[in-house]
N, C-alpha and C positions, 0 to 999 in steps of 0.2 A: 683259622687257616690250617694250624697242624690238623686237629679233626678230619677237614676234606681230606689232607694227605693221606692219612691215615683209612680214609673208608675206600680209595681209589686201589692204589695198590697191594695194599696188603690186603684183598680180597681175593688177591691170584695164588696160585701155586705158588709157594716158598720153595727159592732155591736149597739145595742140600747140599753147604759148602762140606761139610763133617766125611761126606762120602768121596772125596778125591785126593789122591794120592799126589805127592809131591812130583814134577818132571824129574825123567830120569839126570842124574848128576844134577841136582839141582845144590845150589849156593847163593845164601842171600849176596846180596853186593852191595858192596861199602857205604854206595849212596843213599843207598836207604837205611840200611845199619844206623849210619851217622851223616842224616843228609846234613847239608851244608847250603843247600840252594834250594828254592821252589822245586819239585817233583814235579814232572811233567811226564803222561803215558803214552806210547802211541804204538795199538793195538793193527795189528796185518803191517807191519812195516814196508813189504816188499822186499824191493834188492836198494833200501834205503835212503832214496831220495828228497822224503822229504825232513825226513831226521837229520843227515847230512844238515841240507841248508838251515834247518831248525838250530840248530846248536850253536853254529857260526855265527848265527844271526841273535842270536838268545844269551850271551856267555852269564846272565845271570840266574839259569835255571839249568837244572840236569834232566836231559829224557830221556826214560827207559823205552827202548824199542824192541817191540816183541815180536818176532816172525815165526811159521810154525813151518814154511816147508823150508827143504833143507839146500836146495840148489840156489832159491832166491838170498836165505839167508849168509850163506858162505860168499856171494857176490856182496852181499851187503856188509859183512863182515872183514872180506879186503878193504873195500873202497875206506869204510872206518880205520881201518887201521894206518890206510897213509893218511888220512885227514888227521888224525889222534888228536880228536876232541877231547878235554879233558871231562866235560858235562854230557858225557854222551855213555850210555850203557846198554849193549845190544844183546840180546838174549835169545836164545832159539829154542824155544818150548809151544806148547800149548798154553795160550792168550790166557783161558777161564783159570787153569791148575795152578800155572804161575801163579797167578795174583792173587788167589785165593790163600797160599800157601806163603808170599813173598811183601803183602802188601797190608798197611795198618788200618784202620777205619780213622776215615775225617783227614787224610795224609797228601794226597794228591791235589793238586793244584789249577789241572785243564787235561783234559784226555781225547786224544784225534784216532778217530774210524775213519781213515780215508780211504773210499772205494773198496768194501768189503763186499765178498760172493753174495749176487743179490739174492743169492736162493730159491728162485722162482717155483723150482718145485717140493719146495719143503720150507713153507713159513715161518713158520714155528721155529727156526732157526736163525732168523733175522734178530739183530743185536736187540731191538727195542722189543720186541715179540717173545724175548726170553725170558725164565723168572732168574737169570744170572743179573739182569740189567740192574734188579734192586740192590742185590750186594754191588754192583759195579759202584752204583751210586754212593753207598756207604764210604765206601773206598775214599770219594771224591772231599772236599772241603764247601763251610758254605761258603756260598758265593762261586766257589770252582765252576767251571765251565767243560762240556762235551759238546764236541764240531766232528760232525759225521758230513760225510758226503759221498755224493754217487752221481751214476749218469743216468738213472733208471727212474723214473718219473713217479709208476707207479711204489717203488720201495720209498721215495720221498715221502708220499702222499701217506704211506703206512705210518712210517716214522712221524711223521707231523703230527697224526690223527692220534697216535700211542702217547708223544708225548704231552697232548694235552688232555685225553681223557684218562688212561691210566696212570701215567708219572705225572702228571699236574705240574710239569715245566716250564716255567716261562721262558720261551722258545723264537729264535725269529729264523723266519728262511728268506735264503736269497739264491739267486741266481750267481755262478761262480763266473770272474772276469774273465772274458776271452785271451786275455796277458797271463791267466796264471798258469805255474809250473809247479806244480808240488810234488807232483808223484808221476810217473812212469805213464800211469793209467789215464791223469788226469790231461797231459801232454797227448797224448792218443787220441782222447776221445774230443777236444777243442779241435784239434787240427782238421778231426772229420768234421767240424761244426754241430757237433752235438750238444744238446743243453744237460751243463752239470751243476747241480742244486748244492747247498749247503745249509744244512740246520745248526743251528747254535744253541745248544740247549741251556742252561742255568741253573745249580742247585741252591732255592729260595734258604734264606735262615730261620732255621727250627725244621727243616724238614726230616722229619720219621721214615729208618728203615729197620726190619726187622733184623739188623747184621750191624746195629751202633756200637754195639759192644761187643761183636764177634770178632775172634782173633785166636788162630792156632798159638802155642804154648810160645813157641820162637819170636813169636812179636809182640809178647808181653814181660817188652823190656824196659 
């Protein structure tokens, strides 16, 4: 099984975490320093909704929430602060820098892409279509889990086909309930009655990435 792993992905372009610079004011946080609970990630946060209910709902994991624009983040960053989650960590950077910079290998626990820019005219740009996705994986725990979802058929359809020919994922999709509320986006796009997908991806045990033992100086502690 490692073998197929290993001839699928690491045939693409290798990410170059070595070449990015730390976000400006950046500081690790406590939770990762000295977690205390499952790490949980969730990349495009928005203006925090589904982090919000996530934490509430979770009191035995901590999630770091990461937003990169600044108007959504500062909404999302009130709203946390009357809730003052004690497991909740919201961050306003760039998604790839951060983690690259703030995050251990094998560390993380499940990580939510919910409703990220489907790129339509620039592919290559799509989470699963990146060569970032394999460090992402690194990042991840086995067994850890990545739950991406969207309203866009055809980005499903990518993602699904990426994660079984190139990440060799064992992967399930579904159809998301017309009752659910996660996100800002996903309240929107049900109301119009649009069909939004969700893929659950899976990191098998023993799986190989070229970033198992990659780690800036600060996180080999």
């Amino acid at each position: 099984m490692t073998d197929n792993l290993e001839l699928s992905h690491q045939k693409e372009r290798a990410f170059q975490p070595q070449r990015l610079s730390a976000p400006r004011d950046f500081a690790m946080p406590a939770a990762v320093l000295k977690p205390e609970s499952a790490l949980v990630l969730e990349i495009g946060a928005g203006k925090g909704k589904h982090a919000l209910s996530f934490t509430m709902q979770n009191p035995d994991k901590h999630l770091i929430a990461i937003e990169r624009t600044r108007n959504k983040f500062d909404a999302f960053e009130k709203m946390a602060a009357q809730q003052n989650s004690v497991n909740l960590t919201t961050i306003h950077a760039d998604a790839i820098a951060w983690i690259v910079h703030a995050i251990a290998p094998n560390s993380i626990d499940s990580i939510y892409i919910l409703y990220p820019n489907p790129e339509q005219h620039n592919p290559n740009q799509q989470w699963l279509n990146m060569p970032f996705f394999e460090f992402l994986l690194s990042r991840l725990q086995a067994g850890g889990e990545i739950i991406l979802a969207t309203n866009i058929e055809t980005y499903m359809d990518n993602a699904e086909q990426q994660a079984n020919e190139i990440w060799r994922l064992p992967n399930t999709r579904s159809q998301v309930a017309s009752s659910s509320h996660r996100t800002h986006f996903e309240v929107k796009y049900l109301a119009r009655q649009e069909t939004c997908w969700q893929l659950s991806m899976t990191k098998p045990e023993g799986y190989q990435t070229r970033f198992d033992k990659w780690a800036i100086a600060s996180l080999t502690i």
